[in-house]
C-alpha positions, 0 to 999 in steps of 0.5 A, spaced: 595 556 892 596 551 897 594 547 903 595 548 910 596 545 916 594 552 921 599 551 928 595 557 931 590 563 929 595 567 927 595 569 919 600 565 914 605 571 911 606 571 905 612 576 903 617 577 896 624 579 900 630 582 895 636 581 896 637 587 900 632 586 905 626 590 902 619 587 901 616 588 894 610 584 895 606 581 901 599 578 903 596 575 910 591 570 910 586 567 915 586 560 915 580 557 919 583 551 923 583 544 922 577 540 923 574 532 923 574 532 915 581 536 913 587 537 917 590 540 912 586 547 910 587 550 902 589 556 901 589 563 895 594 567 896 595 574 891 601 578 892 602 585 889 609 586 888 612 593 885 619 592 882 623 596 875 628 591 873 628 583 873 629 582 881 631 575 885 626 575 891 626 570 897 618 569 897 617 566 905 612 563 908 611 564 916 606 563 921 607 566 928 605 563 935 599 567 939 601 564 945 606 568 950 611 564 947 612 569 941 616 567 935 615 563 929 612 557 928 613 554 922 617 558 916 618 556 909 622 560 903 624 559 896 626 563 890 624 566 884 625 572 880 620 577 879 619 582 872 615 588 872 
């Protein structure tokens, strides 16, 4: 759980990413925009994840732009370990 503050319409993605790329676990959420009380909009997020030994993942945090500019507007990441 968090809080965000939205810089487009797009989802937030969650993704658990191992240490060869693959994604055992993901989540989108739709987050309603900012308004005249809240700047920064709270969050739930629950991530199934699938992994069969004790695995070091990258969890990234991203939201993309909807313009025509396409690409990645904001983007945060950190590490944990994951047990089945």
């Amino acid at each position: 759980e968090g809080l965000a503050r939205i810089l487009s319409t797009s989802p937030i993605i969650i993704e658990c990413i191992d240490s060869e790329g693959n994604i055992v676990g993901d989540a989108q959420i739709n987050v309603e925009a900012p308004n005249q009380i809240l700047s920064h909009i709270p969050f739930e997020a629950f991530i199934p994840y699938s992994v069969e030994a004790s695995t070091n993942v990258r969890i990234t945090v991203r939201q993309d732009s909807d313009s025509r500019l396409p690409g990645t507007l904001y983007l945060f990441s950190f590490e944990v370990t994951l047990e089945p």
